[in-house]
DRENKOLRO-490966 format. One record per atom (N, C-alpha, C): residue in one letter; atom name; y, x, z. Coordinates in steps of 0.2 Angstrom, whole numbers. Atoms other than C-alpha are relative to their C-alpha. Example, Ala and Ser with C-alpha at 12.3 -4.5 7.8 and 13.67 -1.06 7.14 Angstrom:
! residues 2
   r    a       v       u       w
   A    N      -6       4       0
   A   CA     -22      62      39
   A    C       6       4       0
   S    N      -6      -4      -1
   S   CA      -5      68      36
   S    C       5      -4       3
***
This chain:
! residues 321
   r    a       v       u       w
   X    N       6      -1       4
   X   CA     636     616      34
   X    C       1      -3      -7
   X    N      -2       2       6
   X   CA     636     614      17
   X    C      -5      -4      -1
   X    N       4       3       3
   X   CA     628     599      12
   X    C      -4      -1      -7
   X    N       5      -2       7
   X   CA     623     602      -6
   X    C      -4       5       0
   X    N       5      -4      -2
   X   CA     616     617       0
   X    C      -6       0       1
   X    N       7       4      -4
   X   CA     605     607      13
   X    C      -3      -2      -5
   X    N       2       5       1
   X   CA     600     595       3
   X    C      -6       5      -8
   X    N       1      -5       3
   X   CA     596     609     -10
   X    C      -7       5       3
   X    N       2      -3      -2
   X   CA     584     618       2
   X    C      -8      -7       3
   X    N       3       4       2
   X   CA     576     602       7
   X    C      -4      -3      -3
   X    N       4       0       4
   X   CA     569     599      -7
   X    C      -2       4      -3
   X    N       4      -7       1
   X   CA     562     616     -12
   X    C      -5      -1       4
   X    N       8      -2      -4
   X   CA     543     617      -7
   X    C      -1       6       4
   X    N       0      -8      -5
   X   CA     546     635      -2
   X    C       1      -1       5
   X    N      -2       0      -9
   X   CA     553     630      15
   X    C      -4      -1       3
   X    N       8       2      -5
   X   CA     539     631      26
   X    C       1       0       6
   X    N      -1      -3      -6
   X   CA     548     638      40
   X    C       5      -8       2
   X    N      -6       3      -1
   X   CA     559     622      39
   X    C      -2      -6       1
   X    N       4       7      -2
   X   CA     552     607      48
   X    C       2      -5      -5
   X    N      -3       4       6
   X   CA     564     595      38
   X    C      -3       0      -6
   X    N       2       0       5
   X   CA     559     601      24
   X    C      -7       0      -2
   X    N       7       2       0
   X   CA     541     600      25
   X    C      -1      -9       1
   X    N       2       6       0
   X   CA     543     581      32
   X    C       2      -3      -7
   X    N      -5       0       5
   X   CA     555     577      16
   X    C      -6       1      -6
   X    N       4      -2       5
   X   CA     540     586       4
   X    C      -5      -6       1
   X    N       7       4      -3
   X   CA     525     578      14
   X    C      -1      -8      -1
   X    N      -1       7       2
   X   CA     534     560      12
   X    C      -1      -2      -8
   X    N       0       4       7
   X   CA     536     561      -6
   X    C      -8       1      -4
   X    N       9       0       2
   X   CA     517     567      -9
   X    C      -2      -4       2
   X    N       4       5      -3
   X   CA     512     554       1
   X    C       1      -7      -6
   X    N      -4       6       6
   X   CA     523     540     -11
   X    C      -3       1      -7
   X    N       2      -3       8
   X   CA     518     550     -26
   X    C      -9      -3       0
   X    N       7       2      -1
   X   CA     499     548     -20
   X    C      -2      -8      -3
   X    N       2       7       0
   X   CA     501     530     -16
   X    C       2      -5      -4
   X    N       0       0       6
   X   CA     509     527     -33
   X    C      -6      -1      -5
   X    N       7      -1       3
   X   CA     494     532     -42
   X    C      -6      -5       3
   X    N       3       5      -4
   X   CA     485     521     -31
   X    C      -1      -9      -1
   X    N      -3       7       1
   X   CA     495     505     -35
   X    C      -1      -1      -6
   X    N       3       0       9
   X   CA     494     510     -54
   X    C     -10      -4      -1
   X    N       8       1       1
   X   CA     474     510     -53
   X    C      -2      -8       1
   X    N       4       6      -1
   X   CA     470     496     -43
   X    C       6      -8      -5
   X    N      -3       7       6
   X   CA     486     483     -55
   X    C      -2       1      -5
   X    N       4       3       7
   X   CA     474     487     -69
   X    C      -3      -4       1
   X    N       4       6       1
   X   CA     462     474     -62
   X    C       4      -5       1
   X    N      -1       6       1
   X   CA     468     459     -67
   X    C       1      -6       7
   X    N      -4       4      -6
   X   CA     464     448     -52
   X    C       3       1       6
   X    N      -3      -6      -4
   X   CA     469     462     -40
   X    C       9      -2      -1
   X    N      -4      -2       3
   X   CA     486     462     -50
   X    C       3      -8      -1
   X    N      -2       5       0
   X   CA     488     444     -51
   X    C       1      -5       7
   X    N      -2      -1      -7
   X   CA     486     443     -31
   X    C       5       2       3
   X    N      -7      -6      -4
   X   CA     498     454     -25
   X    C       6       2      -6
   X    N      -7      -2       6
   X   CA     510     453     -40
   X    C       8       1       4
   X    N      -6      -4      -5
   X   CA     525     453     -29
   X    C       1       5       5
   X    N       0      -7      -2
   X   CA     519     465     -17
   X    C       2       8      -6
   X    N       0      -6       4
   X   CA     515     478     -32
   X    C       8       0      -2
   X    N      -5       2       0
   X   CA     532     473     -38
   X    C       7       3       4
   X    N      -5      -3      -5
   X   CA     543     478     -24
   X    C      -1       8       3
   X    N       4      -7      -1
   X   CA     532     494     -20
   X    C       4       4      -7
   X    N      -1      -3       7
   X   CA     536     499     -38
   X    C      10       0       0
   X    N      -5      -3      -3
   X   CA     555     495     -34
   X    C       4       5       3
   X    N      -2      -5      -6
   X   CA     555     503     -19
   X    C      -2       8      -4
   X    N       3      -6       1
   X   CA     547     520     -27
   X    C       4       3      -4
   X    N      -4      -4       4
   X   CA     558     521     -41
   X    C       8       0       1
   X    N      -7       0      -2
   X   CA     574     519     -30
   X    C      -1       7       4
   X    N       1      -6      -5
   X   CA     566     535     -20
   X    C       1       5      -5
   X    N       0      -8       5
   X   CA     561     544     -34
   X    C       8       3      -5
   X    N      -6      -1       4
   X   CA     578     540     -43
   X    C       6       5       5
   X    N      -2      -3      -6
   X   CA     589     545     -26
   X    C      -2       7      -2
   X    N       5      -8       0
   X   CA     575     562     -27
   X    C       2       2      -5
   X    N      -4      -4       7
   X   CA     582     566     -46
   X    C       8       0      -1
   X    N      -6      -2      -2
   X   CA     599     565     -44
   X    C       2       6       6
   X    N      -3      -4      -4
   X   CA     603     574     -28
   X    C      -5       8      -3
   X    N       3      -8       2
   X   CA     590     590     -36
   X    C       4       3      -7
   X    N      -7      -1       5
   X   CA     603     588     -51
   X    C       6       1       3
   X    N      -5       0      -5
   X   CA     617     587     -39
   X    C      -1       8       3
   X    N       0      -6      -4
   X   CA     611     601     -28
   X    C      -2       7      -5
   X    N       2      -8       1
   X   CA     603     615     -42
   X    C       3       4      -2
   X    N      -6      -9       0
   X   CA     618     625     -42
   X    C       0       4       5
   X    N       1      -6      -6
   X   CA     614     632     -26
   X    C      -6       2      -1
   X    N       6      -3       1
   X   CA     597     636     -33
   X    C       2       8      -2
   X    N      -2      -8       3
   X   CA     599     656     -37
   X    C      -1       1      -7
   X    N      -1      -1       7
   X   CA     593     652     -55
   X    C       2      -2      -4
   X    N      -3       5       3
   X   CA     603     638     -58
   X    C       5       1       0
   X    N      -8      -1      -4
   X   CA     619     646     -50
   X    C       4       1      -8
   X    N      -6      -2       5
   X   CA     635     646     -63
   X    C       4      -2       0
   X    N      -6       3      -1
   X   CA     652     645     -62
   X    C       5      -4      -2
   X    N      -1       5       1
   X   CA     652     630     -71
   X    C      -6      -3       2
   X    N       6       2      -3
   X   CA     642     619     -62
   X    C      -3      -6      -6
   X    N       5       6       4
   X   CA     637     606     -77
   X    C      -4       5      -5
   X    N       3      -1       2
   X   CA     630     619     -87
   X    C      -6       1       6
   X    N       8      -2      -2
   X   CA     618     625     -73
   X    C      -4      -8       1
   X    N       3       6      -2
   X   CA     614     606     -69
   X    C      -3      -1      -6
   X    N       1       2       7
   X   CA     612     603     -88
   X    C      -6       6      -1
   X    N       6      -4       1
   X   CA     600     619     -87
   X    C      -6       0       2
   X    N       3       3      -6
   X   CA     591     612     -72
   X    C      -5      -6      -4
   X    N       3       4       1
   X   CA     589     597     -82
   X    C      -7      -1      -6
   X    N       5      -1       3
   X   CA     578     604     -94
   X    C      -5       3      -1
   X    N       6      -4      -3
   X   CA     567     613     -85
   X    C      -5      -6       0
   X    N       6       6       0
   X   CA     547     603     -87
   X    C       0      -3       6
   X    N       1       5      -4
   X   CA     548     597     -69
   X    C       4      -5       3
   X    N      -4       5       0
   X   CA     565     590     -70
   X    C      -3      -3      -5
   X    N       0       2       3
   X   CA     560     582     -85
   X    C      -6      -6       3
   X    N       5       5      -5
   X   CA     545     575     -76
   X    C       2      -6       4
   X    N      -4       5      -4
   X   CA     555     568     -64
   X    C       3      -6      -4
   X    N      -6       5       2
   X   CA     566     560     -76
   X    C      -6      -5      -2
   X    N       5       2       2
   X   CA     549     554     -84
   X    C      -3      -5       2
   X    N       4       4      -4
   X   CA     543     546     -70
   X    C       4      -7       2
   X    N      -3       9       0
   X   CA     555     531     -68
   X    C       6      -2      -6
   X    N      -3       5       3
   X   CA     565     529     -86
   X    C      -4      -4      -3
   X    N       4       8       3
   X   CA     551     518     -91
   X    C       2      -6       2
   X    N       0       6      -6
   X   CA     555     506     -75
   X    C       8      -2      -3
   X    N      -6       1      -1
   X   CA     574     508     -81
   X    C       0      -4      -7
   X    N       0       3       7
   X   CA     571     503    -100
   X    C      -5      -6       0
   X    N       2       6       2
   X   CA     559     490     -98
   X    C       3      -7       4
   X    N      -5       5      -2
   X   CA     572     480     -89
   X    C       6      -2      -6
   X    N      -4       2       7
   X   CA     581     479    -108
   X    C      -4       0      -3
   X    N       4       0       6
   X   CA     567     483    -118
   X    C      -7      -3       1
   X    N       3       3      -2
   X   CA     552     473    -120
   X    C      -9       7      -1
   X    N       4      -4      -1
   X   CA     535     483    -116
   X    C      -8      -4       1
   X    N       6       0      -1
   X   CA     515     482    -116
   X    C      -2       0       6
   X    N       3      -3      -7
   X   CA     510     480     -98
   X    C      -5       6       3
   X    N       6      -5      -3
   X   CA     495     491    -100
   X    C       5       8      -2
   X    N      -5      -7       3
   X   CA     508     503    -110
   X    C       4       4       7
   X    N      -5      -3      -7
   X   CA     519     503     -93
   X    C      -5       4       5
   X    N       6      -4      -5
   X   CA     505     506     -82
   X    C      -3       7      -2
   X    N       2      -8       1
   X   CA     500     522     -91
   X    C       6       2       0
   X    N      -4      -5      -2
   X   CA     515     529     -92
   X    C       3       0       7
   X    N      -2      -3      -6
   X   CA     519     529     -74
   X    C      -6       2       2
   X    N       2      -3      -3
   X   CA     506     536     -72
   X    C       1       9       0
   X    N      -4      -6       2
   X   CA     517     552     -77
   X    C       1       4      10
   X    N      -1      -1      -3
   X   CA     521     550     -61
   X    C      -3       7       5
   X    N       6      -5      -4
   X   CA     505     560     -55
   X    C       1      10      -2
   X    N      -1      -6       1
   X   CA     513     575     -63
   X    C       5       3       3
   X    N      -6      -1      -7
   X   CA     527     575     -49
   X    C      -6       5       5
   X    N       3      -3      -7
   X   CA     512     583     -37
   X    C       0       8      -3
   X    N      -3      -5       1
   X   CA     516     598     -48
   X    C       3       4       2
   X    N      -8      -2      -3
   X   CA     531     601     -39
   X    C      -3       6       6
   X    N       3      -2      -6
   X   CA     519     605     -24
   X    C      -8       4       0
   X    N       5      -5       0
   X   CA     504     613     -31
   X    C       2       8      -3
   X    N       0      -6       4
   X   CA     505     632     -34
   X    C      -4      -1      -7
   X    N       7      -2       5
   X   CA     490     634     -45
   X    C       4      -5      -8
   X    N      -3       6       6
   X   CA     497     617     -57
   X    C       8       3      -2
   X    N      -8      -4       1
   X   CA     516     624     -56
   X    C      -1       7      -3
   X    N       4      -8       3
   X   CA     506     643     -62
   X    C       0      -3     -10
   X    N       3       4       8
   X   CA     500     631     -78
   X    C       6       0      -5
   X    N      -6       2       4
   X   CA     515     625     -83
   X    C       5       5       0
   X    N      -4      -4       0
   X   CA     524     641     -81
   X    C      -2       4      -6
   X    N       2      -1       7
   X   CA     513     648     -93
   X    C      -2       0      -5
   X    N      -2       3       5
   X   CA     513     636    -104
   X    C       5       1      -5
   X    N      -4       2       3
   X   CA     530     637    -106
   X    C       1       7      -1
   X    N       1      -5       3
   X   CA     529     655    -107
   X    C      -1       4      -7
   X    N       7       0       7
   X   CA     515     656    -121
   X    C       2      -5      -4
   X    N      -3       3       7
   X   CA     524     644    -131
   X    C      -1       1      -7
   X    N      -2      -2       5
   X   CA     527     653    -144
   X    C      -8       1      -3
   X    N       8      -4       1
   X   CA     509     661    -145
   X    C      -5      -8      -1
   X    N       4       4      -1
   X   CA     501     643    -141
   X    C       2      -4      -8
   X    N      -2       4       6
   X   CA     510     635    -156
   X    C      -3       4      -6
   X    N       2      -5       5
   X   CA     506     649    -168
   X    C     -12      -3       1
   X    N       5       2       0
   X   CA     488     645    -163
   X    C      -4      -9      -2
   X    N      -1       7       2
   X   CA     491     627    -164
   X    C      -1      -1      -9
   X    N       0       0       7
   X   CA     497     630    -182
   X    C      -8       2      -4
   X    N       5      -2       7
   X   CA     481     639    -190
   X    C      -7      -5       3
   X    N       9       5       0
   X   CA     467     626    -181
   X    C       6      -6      -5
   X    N      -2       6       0
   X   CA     480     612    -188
   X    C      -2       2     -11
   X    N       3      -1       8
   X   CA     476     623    -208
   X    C      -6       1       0
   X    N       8       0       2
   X   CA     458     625    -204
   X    C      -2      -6       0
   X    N       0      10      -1
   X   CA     458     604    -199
   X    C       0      -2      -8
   X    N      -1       6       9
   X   CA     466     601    -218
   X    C      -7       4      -3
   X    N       4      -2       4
   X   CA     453     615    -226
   X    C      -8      -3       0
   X    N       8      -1      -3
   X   CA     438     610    -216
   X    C      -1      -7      -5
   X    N       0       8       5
   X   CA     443     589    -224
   X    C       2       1      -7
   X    N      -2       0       7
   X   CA     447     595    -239
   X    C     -10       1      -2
   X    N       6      -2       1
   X   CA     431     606    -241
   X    C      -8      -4      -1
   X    N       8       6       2
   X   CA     417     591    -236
   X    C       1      -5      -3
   X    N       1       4       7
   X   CA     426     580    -246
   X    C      -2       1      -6
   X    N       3      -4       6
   X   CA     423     591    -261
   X    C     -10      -2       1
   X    N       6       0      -1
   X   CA     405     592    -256
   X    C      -4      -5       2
   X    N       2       5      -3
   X   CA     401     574    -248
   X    C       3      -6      -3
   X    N      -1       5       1
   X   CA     412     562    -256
   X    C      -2      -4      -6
   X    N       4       6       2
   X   CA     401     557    -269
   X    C      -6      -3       3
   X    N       4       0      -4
   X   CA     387     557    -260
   X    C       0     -10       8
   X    N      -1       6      -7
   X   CA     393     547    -244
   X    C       8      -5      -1
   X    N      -5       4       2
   X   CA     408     537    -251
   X    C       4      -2       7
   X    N      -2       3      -5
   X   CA     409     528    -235
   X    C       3       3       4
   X    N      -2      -2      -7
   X   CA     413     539    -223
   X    C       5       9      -1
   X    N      -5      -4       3
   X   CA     421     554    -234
   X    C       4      -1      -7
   X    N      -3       4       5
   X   CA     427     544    -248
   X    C       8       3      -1
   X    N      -6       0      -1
   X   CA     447     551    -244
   X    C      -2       8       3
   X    N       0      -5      -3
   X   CA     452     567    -237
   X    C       3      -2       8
   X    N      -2       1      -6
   X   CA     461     557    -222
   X    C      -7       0       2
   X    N       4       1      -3
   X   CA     445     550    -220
   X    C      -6       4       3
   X    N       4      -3      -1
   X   CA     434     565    -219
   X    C       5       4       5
   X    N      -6      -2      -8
   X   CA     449     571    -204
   X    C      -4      -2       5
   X    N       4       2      -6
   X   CA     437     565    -191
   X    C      -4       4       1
   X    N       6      -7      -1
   X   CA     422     576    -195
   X    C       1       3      -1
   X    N      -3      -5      -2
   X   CA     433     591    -196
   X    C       2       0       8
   X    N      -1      -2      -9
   X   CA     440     588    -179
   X    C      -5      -1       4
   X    N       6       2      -5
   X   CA     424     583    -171
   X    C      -1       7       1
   X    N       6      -7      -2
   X   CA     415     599    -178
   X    C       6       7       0
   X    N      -6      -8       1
   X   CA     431     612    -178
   X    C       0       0       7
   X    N       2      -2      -8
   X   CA     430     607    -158
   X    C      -6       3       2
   X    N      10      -2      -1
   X   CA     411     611    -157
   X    C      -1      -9       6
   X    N       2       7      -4
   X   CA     411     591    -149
   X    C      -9      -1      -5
   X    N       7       0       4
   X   CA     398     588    -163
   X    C      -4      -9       4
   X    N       5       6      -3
   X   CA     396     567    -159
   X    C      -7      -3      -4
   X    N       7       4       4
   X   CA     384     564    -174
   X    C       0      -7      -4
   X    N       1       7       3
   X   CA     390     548    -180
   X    C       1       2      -8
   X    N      -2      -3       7
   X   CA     396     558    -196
   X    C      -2       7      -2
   X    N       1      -5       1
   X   CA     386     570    -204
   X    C      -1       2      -6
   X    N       2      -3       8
   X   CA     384     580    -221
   X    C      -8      -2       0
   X    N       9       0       1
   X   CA     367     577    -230
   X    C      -4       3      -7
   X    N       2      -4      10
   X   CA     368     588    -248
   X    C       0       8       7
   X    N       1      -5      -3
   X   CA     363     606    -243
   X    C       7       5       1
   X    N      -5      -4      -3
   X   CA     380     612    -247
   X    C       5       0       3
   X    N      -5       7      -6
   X   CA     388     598    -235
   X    C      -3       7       6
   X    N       2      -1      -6
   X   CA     377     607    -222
   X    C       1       7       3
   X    N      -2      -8       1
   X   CA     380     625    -226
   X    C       6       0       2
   X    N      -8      -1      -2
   X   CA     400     622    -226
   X    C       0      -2       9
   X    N      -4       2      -8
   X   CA     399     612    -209
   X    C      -5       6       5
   X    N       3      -4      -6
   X   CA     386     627    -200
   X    C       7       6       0
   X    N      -9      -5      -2
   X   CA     404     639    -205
   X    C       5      -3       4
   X    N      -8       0      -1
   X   CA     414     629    -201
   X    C       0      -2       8
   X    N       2      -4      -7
   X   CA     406     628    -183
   X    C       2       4       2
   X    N       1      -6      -4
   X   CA     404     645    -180
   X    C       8       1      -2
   X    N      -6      -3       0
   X   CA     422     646    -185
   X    C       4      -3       7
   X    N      -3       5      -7
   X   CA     426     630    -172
   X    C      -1       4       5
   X    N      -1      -2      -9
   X   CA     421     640    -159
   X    C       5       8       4
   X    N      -5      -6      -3
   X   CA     432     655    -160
   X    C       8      -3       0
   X    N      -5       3       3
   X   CA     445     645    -167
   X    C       4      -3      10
   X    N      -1       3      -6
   X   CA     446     635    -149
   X    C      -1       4       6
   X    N       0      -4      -2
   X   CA     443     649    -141
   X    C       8       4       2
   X    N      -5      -2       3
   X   CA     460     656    -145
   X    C       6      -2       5
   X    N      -4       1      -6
   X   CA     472     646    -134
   X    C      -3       1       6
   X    N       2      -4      -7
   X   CA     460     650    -119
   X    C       1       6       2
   X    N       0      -9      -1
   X   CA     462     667    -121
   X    C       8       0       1
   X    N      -7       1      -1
   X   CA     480     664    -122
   X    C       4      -2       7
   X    N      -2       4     -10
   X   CA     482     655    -104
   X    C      -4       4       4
   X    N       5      -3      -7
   X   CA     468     665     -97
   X    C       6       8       1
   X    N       0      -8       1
   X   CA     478     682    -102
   X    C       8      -2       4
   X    N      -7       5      -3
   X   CA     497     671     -96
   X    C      -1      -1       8
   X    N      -2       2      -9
   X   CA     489     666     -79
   X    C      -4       7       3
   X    N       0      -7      -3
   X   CA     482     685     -76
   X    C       7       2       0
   X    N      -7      -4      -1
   X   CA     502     692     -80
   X    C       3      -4       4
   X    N      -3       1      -8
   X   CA     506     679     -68
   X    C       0       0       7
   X    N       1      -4      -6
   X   CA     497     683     -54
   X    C       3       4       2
   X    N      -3      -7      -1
   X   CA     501     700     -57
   X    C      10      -1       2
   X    N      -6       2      -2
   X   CA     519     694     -56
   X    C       1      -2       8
   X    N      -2       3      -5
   X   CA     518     685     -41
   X    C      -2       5       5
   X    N       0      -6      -5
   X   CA     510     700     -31
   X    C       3       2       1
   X    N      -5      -4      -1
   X   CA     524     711     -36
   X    C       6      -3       2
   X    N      -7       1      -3
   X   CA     535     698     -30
   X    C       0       0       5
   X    N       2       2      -7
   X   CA     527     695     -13
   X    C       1       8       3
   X    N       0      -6      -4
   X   CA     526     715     -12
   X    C       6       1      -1
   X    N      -6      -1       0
   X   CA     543     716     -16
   X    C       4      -2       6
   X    N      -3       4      -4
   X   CA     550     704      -5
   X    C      -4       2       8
   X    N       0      -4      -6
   X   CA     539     714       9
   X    C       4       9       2
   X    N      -3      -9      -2
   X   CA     545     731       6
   X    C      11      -2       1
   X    N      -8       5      -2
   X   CA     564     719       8
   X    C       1       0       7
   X    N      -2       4      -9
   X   CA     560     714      25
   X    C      -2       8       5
   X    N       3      -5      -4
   X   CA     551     732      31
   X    C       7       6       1
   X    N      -5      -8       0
   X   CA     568     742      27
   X    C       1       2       9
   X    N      -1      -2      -9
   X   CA     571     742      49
   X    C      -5       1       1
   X    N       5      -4      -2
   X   CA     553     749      49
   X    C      -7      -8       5
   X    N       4       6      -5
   X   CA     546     729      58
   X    C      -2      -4      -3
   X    N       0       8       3
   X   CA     540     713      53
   X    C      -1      -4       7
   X    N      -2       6      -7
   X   CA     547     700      67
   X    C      -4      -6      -2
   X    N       3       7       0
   X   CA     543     684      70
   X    C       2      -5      -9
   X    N      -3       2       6
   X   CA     555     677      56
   X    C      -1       5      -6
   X    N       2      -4       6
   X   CA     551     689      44
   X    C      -9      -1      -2
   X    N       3       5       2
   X   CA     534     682      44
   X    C      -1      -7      -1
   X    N      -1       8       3
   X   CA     538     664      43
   X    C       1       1      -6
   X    N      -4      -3       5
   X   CA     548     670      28
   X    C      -7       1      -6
   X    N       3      -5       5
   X   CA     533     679      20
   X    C      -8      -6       0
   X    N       5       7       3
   X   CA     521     664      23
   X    C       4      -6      -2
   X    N      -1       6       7
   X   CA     532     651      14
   X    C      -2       2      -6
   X    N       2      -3       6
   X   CA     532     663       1
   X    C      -5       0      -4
   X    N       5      -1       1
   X   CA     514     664       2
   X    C      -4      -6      -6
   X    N       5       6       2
   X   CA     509     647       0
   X    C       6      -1      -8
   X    N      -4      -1       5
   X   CA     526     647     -13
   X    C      -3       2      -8
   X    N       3      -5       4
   X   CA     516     659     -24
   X    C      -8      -2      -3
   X    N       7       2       3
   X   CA     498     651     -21
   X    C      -4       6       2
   X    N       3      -7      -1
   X   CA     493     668     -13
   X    C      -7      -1       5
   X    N       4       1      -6
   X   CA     478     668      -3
   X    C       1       3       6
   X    N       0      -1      -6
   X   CA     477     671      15
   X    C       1       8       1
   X    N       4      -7       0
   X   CA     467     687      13
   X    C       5       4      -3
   X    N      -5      -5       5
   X   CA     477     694      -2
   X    C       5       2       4
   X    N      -7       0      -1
   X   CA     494     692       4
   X    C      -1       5       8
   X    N       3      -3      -5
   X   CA     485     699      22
   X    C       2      10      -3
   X    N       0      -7       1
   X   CA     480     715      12
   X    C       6       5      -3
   X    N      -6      -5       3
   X   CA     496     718       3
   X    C       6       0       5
   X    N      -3      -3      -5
   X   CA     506     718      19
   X    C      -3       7       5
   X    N       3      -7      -3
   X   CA     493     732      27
   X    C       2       4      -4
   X    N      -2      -8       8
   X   CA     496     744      11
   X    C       8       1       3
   X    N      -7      -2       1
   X   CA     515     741      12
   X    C       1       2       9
   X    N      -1      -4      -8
   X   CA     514     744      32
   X    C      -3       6       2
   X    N      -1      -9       0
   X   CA     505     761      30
   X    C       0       1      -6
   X    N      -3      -4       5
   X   CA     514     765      14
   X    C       7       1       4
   X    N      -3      -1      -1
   X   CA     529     763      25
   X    C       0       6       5
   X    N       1      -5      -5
   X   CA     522     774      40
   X    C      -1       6      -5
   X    N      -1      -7       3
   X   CA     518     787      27
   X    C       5       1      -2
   X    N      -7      -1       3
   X   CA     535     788      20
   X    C       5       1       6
   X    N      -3       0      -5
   X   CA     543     787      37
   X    C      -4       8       4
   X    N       2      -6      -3
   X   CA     531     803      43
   X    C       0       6      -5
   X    N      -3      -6       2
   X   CA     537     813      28
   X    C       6       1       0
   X    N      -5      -3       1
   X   CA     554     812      31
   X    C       2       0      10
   X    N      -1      -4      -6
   X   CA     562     822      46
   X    C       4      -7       4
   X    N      -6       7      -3
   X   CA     569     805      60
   X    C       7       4       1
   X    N      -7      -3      -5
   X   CA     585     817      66
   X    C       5       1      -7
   X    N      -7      -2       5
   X   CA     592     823      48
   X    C      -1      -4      -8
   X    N       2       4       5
   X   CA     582     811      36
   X    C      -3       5      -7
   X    N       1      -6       6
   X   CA     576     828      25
   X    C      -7      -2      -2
   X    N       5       0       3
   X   CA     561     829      16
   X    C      -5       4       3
   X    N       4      -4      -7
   X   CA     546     837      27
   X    C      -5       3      -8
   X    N       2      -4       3
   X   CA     535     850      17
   X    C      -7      -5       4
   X    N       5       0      -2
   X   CA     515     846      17
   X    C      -3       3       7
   X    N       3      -1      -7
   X   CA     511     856      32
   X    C       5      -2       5
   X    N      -2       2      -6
   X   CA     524     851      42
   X    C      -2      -8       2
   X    N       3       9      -1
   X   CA     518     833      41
   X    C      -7       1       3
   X    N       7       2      -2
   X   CA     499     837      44
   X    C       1       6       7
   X    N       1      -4      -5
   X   CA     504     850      57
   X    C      -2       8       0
   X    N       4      -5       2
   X   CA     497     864      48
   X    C       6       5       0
***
């Protein structure tokens, strides 16, 4: 058996059908879980000053797992099918910059640098809580997000870009109109940067407001502009995790009309089609209906063509008429 292979399969969430591999996944959510756990409770102080060498050896022990966990998915994503290449450091090196390896790597070089580099303890403790973005790996719906994020790039940065010139127009604008008035609080155009971003979000906290009439007239525009303005990457992700559902159906139905070519679905051929399920994030019901379609889309295609010569059967001779 090929071991890098294994080891490669093993760690994939898709194997559902593959006891190892679910205890393997199951452990490391457990770890990841109980991480996040240790985090929380070593922010209280006396908490943190009790059990200092327990949390300490916990945090050892997690970042020799998690370290062990990101090399061997480095090691092994040349047997992945879309890390495969005939140089195996580019595909490892292609692996490595994917957002979930990058996670991983995320999640313990704090641990490795602040043993040479000196660090804020509260700073450490937030950032492993990076760690909590490892449960990614194993949620559909969350690993949906970040696909079409990475997706949408382009589109979300372009949106990025015209809230980040309507940000300088909106501080530029009530500086023009407030800063003699309220010196204190729009006195600069950094300074008036607050009360655009409050109200270019539609937060609206109140501690900073206009109070000449044509303070109050620019900030009711530049509302009603904040609300379309942030509207804008929603519609971006909302229209990204629709093309990816739709994705994922047509992969699921593909991957049934794959296993239907000998006209059955066996036992193994459904194990198969629920890894993939839970893989995809598909619901029960859905994944249910889009195997009935494709099992009588295949009996009608199988009753229009003749079993003995494979020929094409004419409308009446199929209904009998």
């Amino acid at each position: 058996m090929n071991i890098r292979k294994r080891a490669a399969e093993l760690l994939e969430q898709g194997h559902y059908n593959d006891r190892p591999s679910r205890i393997v996944n199951t452990l490391l959510i457990v770890l990841i879980s109980l991480n996040v756990v240790a985090i929380f409770l070593g922010s209280e102080d006396d908490f943190y000053e009790q059990y200092r060498d327990a949390l300490w050896l916990f945090e050892v022990f997690s970042v020799l797992v998690f370290t062990v966990e990101y090399l061997v998915r480095v090691w092994s994503a040349v047997d992945l099918q879309e890390f495969g290449d005939r140089r195996p450091v580019i595909g490892r090196l292609r692996y490595m910059l994917t957002p979930m390896a990058l996670i991983d790597l995320l999640a313990i070089l704090p641990f490795y640098l602040s043993l040479y580099l000196s660090f804020d303890l509260r700073f450490l403790r937030v950032v492993r809580m990076l760690r909590l973005l490892k449960l990614t790996r194993y949620s559909p719906a969350l690993g949906a997000l970040l696909d079409v994020i990475q997706r949408e790039a382009e589109a979300l940065l372009a949106a990025f870009v015209v809230l980040l010139l309507m940000l300088v127009f909106s501080a530029c604008g009530i500086y023009l109109l407030e800063g003699d008035t309220q010196p204190e609080v729009f006195g600069s155009i950094p300074e008036s940067m607050w009360w655009a971003i409050v109200t270019l979000t539609t937060v609206g906290y109140g501690d900073v407001v206009p109070i000449t009439v044509g303070g109050q007239v620019f900030a009711g525009l530049i509302g009603l502009i904040g609300i379309g303005m942030i509207a804008v990457p929603a519609a971006i992700l909302a229209s990204g995790f629709a093309e990816c559902i739709h994705e994922r159906r047509q992969k699921y139905t593909h991957h049934i009309h794959e296993l239907l070519r000998d006209g059955i679905l066996d036992e193994r051929d459904r194990w198969l089609l629920e890894g993939l399920r839970r893989d995809l994030g598909l619901r029960s019901d859905e994944a249910l209906h889009l195997i009935r379609n494709m099992l009588h889309e295949a009996r009608q295609t199988k009753m229009s063509h003749c079993p003995h010569c494979g020929e094409h059967l004419h409308e009446d001779q199929v209904t009998g008429q």
